[in-house]
C-alpha positions in Angstrom: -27.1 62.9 72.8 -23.4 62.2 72.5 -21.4 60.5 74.7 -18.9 63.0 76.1 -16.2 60.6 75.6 -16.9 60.8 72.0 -17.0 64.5 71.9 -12.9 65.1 70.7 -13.6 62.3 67.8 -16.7 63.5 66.5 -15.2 67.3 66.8 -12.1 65.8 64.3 -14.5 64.7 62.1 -16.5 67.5 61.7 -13.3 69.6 61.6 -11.6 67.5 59.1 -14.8 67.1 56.9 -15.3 70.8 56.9 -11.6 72.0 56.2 -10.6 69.0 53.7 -14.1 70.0 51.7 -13.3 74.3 51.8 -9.3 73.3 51.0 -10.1 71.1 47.9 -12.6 72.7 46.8 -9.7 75.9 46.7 -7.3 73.9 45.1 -9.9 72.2 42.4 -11.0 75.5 41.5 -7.6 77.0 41.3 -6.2 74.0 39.3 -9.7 73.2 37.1 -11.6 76.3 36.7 -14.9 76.5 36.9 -15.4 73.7 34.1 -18.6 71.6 33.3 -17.9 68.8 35.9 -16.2 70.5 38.3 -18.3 69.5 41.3 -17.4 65.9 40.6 -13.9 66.4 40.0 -14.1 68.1 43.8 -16.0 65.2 45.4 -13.3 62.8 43.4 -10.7 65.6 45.5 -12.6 66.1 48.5 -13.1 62.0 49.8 -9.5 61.1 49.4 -8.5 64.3 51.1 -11.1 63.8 54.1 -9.5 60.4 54.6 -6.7 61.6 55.5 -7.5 64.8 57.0 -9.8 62.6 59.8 -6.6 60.5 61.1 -4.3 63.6 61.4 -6.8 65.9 63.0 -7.4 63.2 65.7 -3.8 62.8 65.9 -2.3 66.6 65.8 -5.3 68.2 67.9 -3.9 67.3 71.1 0.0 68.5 70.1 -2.1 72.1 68.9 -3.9 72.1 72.7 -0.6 71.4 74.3 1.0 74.6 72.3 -1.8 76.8 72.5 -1.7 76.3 76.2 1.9 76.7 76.2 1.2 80.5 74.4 -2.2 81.0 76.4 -1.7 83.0 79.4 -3.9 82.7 82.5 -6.8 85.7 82.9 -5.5 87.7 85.9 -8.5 88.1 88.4 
């Protein structure tokens, strides 16, 4: 079981990992084709991208909460 704690840093994890692998795998298929190689030309895309996607994520999440709940109005009940 996690640690609740570690819930928001293991949520920007998953959430970077996921959206730095779908957005380079995009962009490598756009840019390469689907060539001989191409999964580790994406991997080779994919790691550098994650390792900076990780850092942001934890960094801009709690600006995006802040804005959303800004926007978000209350249920009326």
């Amino acid at each position: 079981m996690i640690p609740i704690r570690l819930i928001p840093v293991i949520f920007g994890l998953v959430l970077s990992c996921l959206m730095s692998l779908l957005i380079s795998g995009v962009s490598t298929l756009r840019g390469a084709g689907l060539i001989d190689g191409f999964f580790g030309i994406w991997m080779g895309a994919w790691l550098p991208s994650w390792i900076i996607a990780f850092p942001v994520v934890l960094v801009v999440s709690p600006l995006a909460r802040r804005i959303v709940g800004r926007l978000a109005k209350p249920a009326e009940g």
